[in-house]
Structures are given as C-alpha cells and as structure tokens.
N, CA, C and O atoms as a DFTB+ gen file, in Angstrom:
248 C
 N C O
     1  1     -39.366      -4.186      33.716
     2  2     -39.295      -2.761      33.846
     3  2     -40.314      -2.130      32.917
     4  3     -40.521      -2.625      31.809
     5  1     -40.820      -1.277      33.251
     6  2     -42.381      -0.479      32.816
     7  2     -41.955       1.066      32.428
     8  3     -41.102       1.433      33.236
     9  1     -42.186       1.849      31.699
    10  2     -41.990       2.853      31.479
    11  2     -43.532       3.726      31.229
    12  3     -44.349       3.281      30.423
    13  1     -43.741       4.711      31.840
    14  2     -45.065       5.706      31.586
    15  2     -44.919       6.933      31.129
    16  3     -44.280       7.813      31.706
    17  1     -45.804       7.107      29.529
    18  2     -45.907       7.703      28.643
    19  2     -47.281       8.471      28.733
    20  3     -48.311       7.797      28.703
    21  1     -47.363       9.978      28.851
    22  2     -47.973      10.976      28.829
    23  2     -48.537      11.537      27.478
    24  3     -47.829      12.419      26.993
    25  1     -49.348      11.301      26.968
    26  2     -49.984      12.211      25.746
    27  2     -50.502      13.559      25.622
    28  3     -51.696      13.857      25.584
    29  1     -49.591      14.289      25.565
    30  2     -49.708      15.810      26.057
    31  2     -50.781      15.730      25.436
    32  3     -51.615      15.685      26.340
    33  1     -51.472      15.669      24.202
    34  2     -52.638      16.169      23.485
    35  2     -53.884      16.058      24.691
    36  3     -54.323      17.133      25.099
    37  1     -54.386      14.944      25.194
    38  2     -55.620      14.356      25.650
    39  2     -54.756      13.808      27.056
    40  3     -55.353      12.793      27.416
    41  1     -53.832      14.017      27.802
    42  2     -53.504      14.125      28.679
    43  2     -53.132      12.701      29.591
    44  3     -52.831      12.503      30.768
    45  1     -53.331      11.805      28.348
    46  2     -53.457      10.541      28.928
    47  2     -52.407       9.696      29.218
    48  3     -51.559       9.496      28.349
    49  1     -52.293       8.977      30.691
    50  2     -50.600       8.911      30.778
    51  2     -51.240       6.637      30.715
    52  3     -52.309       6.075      30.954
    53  1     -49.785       6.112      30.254
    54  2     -50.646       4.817      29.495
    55  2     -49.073       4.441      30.057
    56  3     -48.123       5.209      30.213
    57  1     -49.176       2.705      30.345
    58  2     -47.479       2.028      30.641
    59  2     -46.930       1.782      29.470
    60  3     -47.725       1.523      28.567
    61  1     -46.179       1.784      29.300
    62  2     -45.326       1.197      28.331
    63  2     -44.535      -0.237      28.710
    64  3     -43.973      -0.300      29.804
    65  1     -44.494      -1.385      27.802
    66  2     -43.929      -2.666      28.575
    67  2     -42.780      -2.622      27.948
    68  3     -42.702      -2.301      26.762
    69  1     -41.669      -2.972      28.745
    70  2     -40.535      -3.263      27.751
    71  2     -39.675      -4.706      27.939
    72  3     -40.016      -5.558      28.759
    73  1     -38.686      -4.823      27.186
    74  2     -38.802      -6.080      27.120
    75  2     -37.958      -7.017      28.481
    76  3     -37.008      -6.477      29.048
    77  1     -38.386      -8.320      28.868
    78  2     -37.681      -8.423      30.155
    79  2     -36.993      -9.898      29.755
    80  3     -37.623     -10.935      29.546
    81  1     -35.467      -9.718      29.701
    82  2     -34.820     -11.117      29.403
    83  2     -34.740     -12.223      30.296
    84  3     -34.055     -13.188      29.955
    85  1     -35.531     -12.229      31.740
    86  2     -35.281     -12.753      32.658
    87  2     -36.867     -13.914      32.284
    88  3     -37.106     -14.840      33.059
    89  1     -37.577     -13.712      31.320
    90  2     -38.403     -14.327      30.914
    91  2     -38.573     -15.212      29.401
    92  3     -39.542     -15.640      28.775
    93  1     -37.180     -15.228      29.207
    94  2     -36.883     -15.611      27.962
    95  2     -36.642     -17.581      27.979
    96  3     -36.313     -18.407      27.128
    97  1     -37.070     -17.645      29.627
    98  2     -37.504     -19.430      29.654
    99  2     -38.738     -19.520      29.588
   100  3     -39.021     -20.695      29.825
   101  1     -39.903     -18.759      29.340
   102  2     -41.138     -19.210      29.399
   103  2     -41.284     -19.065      27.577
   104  3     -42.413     -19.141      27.093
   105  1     -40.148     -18.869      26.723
   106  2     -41.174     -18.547      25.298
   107  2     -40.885     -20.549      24.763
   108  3     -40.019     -21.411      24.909
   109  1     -42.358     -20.389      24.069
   110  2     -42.699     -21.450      23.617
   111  2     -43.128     -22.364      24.365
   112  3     -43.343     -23.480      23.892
   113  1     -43.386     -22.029      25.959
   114  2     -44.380     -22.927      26.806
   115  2     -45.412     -22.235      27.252
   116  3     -45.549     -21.039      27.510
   117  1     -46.496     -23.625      27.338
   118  2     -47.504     -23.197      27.155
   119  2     -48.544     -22.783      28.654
   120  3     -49.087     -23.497      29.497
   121  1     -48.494     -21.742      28.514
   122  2     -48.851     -21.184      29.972
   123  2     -50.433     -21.542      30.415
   124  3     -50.869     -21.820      31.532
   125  1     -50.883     -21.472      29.587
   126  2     -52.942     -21.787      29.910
   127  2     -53.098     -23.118      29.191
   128  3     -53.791     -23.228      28.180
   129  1     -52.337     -24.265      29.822
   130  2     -53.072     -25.434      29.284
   131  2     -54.366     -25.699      29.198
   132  3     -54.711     -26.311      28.187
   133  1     -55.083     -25.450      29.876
   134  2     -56.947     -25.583      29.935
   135  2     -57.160     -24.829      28.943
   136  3     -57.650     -25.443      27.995
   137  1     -56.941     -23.415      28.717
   138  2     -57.587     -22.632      27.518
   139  2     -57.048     -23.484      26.285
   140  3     -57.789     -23.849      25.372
   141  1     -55.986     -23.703      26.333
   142  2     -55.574     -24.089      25.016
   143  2     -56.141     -25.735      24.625
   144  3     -56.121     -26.074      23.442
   145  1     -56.619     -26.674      25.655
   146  2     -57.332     -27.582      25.563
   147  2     -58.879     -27.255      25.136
   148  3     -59.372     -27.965      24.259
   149  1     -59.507     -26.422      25.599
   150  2     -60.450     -26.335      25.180
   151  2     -60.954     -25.895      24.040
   152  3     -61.966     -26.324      23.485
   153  1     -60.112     -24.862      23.608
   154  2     -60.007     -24.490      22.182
   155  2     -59.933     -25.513      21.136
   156  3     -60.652     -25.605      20.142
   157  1     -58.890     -26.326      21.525
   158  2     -58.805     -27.477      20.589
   159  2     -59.992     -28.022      20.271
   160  3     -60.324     -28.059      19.086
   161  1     -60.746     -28.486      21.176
   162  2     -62.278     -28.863      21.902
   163  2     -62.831     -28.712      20.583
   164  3     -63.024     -29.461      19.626
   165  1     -63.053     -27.313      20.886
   166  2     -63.931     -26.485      20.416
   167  2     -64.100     -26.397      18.790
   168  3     -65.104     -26.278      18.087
   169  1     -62.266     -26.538      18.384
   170  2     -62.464     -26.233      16.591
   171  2     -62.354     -27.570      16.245
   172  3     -62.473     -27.805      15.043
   173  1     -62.136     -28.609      17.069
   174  2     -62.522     -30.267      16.674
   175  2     -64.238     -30.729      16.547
   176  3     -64.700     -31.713      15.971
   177  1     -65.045     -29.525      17.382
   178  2     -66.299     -29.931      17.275
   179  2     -67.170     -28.981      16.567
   180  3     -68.364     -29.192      16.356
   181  1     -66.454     -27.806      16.166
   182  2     -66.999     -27.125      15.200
   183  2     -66.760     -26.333      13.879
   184  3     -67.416     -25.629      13.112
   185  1     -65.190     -26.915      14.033
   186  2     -64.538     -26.553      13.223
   187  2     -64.262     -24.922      12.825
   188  3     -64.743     -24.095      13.600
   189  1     -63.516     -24.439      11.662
   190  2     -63.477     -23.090      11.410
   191  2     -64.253     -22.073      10.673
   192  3     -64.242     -22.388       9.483
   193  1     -64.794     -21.196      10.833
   194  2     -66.087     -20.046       9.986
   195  2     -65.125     -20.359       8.909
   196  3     -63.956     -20.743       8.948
   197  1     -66.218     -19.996       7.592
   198  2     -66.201     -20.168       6.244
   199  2     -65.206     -19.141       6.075
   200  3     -64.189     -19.540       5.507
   201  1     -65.216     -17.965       6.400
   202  2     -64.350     -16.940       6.306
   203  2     -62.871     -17.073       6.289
   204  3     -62.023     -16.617       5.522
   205  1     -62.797     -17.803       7.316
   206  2     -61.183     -17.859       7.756
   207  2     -60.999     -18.784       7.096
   208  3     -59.795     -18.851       6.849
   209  1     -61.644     -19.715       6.570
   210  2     -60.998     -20.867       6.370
   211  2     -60.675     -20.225       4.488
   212  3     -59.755     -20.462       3.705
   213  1     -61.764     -19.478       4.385
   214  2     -61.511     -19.126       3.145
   215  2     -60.050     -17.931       2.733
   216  3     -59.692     -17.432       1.666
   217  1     -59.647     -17.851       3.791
   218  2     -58.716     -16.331       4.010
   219  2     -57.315     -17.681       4.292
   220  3     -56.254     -17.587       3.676
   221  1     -57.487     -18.429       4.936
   222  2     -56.332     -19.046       4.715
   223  2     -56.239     -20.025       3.310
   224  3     -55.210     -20.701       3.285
   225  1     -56.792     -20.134       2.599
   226  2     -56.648     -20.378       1.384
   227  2     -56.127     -19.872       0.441
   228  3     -55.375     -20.374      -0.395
   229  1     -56.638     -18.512       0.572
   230  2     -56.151     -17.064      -0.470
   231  2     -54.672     -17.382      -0.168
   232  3     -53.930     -17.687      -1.102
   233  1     -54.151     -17.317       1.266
   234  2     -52.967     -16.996       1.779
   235  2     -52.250     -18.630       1.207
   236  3     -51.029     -18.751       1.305
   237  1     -52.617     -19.153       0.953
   238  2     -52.007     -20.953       0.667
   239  2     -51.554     -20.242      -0.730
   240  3     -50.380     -19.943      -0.948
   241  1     -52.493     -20.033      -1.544
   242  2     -52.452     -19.993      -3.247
   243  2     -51.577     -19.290      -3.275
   244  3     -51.041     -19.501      -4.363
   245  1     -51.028     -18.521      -2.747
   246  2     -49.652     -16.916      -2.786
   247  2     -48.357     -17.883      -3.218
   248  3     -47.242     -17.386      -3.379
C-alpha cells in the first residue's frame, strides 16, 4: 500500500512507501545474486579505496 504526499510549498506530489508484512519472507534473501557476485568480484580484485578502509578503522578503534 502506497500513500501520495503533496508539498503545498513547490507543489510537488511524491509516493510515500509503507510498510508491507506480506513481504516479511524475502528479508535476509538475497534477491540479485549476480550483482552481489560480482561485487564480491570486484573488491577481491581490487580491493577497498584508502578512504573507507581508513573510516572503518576510525569506527574499529571506538
């Protein structure tokens, strides 16, 4: 079920999602096996930017 929300200011009408319990067998499976294979791929062959890897560190030391 969808609900649509109007922004009187700028007039802009946008959906709103709400929540649907009839989908509460798909949490924790994995819906895009290929994307999620390839990704793997991807940070096995190039691993993670200096950045993040450095940002999950900060977040380790806490």
């Amino acid at each position: 079920m969808k609900t649509s929300t109007k922004n009187t200011q700028s007039g802009y009408t946008f959906t709103k999602a709400t929540y649907n319990p009839a989908l509460d067998y798909l949490e924790g499976k994995v819906l895009f096996k290929e994307k999620l294979e390839r990704a793997a791929e991807t940070l096995k062959k190039y691993g993670l930017p200096k950045e993040i890897m450095e940002k999950f560190q900060k977040e380790q030391s806490k």
